[in-house]
Structures are given as C-alpha cells and as structure tokens.
C-alpha positions in Angstrom: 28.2 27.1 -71.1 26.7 30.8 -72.3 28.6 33.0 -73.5 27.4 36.9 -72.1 28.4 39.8 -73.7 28.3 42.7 -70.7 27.8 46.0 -71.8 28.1 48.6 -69.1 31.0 52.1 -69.1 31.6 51.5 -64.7 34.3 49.3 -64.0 33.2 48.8 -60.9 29.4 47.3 -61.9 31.7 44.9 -65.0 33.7 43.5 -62.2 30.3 42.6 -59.8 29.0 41.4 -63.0 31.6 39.2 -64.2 32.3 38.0 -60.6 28.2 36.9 -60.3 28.4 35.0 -63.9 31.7 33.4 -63.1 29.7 31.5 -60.1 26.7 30.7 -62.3 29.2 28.7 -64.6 28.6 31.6 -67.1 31.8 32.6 -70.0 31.5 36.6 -70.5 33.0 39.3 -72.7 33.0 43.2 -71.6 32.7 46.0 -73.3 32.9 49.7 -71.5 30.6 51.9 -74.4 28.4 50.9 -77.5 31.3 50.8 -80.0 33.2 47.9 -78.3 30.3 46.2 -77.7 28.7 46.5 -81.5 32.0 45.2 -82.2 32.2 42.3 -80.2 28.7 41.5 -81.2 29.9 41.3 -84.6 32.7 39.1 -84.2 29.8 36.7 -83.1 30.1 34.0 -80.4 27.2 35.9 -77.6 24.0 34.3 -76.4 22.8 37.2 -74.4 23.6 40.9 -73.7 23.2 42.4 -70.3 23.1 46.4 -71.6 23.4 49.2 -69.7 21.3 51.9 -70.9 24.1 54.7 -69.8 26.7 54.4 -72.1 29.4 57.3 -72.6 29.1 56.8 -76.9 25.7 56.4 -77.7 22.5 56.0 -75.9 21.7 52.6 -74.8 18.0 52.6 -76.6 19.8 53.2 -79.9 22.3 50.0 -79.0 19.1 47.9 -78.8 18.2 49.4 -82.5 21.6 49.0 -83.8 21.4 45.3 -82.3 18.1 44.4 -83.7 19.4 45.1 -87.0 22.3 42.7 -86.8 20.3 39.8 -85.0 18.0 38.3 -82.1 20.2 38.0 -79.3 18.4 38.0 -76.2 19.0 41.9 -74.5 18.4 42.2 -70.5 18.6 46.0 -70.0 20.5 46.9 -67.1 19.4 50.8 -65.9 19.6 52.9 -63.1 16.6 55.0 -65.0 13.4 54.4 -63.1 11.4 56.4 -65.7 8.7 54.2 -67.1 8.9 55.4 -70.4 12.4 54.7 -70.7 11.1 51.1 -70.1 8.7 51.1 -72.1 10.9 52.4 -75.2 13.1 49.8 -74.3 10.9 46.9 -74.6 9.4 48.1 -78.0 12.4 48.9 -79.5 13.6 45.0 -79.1 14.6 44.6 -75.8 13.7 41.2 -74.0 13.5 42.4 -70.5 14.8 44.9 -68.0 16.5 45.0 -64.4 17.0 47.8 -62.5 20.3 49.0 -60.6 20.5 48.1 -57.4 20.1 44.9 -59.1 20.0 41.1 -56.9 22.2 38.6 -58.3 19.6 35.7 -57.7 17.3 37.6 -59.4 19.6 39.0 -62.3 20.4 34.8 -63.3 17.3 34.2 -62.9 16.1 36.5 -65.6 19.5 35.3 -67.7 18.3 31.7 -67.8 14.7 32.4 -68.8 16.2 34.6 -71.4 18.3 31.7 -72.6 15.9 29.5 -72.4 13.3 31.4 -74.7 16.3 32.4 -77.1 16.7 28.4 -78.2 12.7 27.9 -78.7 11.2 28.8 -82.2 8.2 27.7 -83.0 6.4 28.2 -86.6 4.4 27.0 -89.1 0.6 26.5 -89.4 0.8 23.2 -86.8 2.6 24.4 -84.3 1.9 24.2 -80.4 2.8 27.2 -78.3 3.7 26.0 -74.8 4.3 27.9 -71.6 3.8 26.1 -67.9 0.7 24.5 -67.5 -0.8 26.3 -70.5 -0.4 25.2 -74.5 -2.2 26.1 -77.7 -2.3 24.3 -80.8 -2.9 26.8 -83.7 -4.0 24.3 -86.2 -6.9 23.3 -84.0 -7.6 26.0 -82.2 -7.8 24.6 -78.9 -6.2 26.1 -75.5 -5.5 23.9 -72.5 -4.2 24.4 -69.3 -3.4 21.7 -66.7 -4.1 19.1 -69.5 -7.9 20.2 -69.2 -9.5 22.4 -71.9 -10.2 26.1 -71.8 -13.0 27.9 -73.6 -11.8 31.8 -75.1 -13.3 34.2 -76.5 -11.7 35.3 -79.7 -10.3 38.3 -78.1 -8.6 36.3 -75.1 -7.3 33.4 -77.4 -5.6 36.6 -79.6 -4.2 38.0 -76.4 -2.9 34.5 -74.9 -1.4 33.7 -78.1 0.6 37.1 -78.3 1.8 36.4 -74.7 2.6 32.6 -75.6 4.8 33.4 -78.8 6.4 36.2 -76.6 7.1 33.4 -74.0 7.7 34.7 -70.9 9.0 37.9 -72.6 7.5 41.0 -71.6 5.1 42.9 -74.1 4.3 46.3 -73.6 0.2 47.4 -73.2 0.7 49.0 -76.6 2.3 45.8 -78.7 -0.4 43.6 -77.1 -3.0 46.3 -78.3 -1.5 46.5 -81.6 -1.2 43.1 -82.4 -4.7 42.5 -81.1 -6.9 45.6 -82.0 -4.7 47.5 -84.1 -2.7 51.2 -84.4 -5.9 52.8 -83.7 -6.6 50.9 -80.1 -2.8 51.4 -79.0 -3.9 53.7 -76.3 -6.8 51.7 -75.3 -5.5 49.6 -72.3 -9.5 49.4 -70.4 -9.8 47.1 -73.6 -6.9 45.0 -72.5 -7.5 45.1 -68.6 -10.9 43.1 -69.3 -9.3 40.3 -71.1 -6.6 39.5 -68.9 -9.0 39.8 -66.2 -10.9 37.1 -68.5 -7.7 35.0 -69.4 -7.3 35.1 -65.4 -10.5 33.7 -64.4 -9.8 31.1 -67.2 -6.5 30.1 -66.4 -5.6 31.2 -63.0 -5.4 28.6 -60.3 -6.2 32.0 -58.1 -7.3 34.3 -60.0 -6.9 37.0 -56.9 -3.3 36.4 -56.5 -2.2 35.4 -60.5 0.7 33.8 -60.8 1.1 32.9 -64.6 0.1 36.1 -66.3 2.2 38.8 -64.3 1.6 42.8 -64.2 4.5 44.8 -65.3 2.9 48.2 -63.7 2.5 50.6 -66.2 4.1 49.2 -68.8 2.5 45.0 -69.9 2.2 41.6 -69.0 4.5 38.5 -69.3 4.2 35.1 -68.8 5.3 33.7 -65.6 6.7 29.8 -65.5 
C-alpha cells in the first residue's frame, strides 16, 4: 500500500481526493497549506505528493523547491492554472507531472501508479539498460532496440531517447531536453528538437502518424508513453 501525502487548502477537493484513493487501496495524509505539508513530509513515511499549486502560505512552485531540497518524492501537481508557463515552471523546478482541475479520477490513478512505478526504478552505472515499453538501451554498448529488433540513431536521436528513457515516462520540458542535449545556448531552439523526435518517430513508431510511445505535451515537452 502507498502512502500519499495530499496537499491542497479546499476541503471540499481533500475530501474527493481522499474518497478516490481510499477505493484505489491507497493510505493518505492531508495537509491544507505548505507548512503542514513540509511538515508531514518531514516526519517521512510519503511515496507521492499530489500538490496543489494554490496554497494560502506559500506558492505551490516554491513547495516543489522546498521539496526538492529535502528529497525525490514523486510530485503530481494538481492546478486549476491553465497558464502554460506555470506548467512549464513546474516541471523544471522538479515536478514529476501535472493534472489539471476538473481533474478524472481514472485518469488522476493512472498518473499515481506510473509515478510510483518510476519512483522505485533507479538505474546507474556505466552497464546499465534503460528500459521503457518495447524500447531499451544498453549504455555500455551503445545499442537501441525496440520490439527486440535493432534501431539505427543518429547521435543526436540516441542523446534525445536516452534523456527521455532515464526520465521514464516523466515529462521533460522542450528546454531540459535542449539543454541536456545541445546545451544553455540551444534552450530556445525547439525546430532542433522537432526534427529528431520526428526521426526517433519514424524509428520507433509502430505509426509514426498517430505516435503512441513518444507523446506531445503541447507547448511545453515530450514523455514517454507505456
């Protein structure tokens, strides 16, 4: 059983909250404003947050800063804020994914379980495989393969699969990706990193028209989809 630590200052939404997790077999604690939930957070004990971005004490982004500091528990921003940007700062500041309010339940587990999922699979060292659906890569060989067949990649799109792999199903902003792949100075070049997921597609897409493993976030990166 998980244990969720729900972060969010209306009643009404920590009731619908609790009541949804209860179903899903899920414990949970609650906390009304950033304070109680720092605190709670510190007493240890959470696998997940599900943050609310609104909070009466202390703005939500600056929770996720404050939480990053203390550890790597999985964050699911919860936000009413439709704002791309506010998204986007989300994401880079350490957030793990977002739903917006109205929010579906089926959905909302959904995004819980791959959160949990990716928060109990590290993977390091110079031998190491990064898995994801049909799709793996072993660093120490170099070698990419998807459906058990091998891929060919271009430097450029085996630098750009790999971010997304070790991100694992996580989204990563147009500007991490760019970062980690081109550097500070490219960060606003996203034509650069249109063409290689349009590549990776090609490669690794079943249908590359309609993709289903590497997914669009609009305007703000791509995940992984399993």
């Amino acid at each position: 059983m998980s244990r969720v630590l729900i972060v969010d200052d209306e009643a009404a939404i920590r009731r619908l909250l609790e009541a949804i997790l209860s179903r899903a077999g899920h414990d949970f604690i609650a906390a009304p404003n950033a304070a109680g939930a720092l605190a709670a957070l510190d007493r240890g004990n959470v696998d997940v947050i599900l943050l609310d971005l609104g909070l009466p004490d202390r703005d939500g982004l600056e929770v996720i800063a404050a939480v990053r500091q203390r550890c790597a528990t999985p964050i699911i921003v919860l936000t009413a804020r439709h704002e791309t940007a506010e998204k986007i700062s989300a994401l880079d500041l350490g957030a793990d994914d977002y739903v917006t309010k109205p929010f579906d339940s089926d959905e909302l587990l959904a995004r819980l379980r791959s959160a949990l999922r990716r928060s109990g699979t590290a993977i390091t060292g110079d031998d190491a495989r990064l898995e994801f659906g049909p799709v793996s890569m072993d660093l120490a060989r170099h070698e990419v393969r998807c459906n058990d067949a091998p891929v060919a990649l271009t430097p450029r799109e085996y630098a750009v699969l790999k971010a997304l792999l070790q991100a694992s199903g996580r989204i990563l902003t147009h500007a991490a990706i760019l970062e980690q792949v081109w550097g500070k100075a490219h960060i606003e070049s996203v034509d650069y990193l249109r063409v290689v997921i349009r590549a990776l597609r090609l490669k690794l897409e079943a249908d590359p028209s309609d993709p289903r493993l590497i997914r669009n976030e609009p305007g703000i990166g791509y995940r992984l989809v399993g």
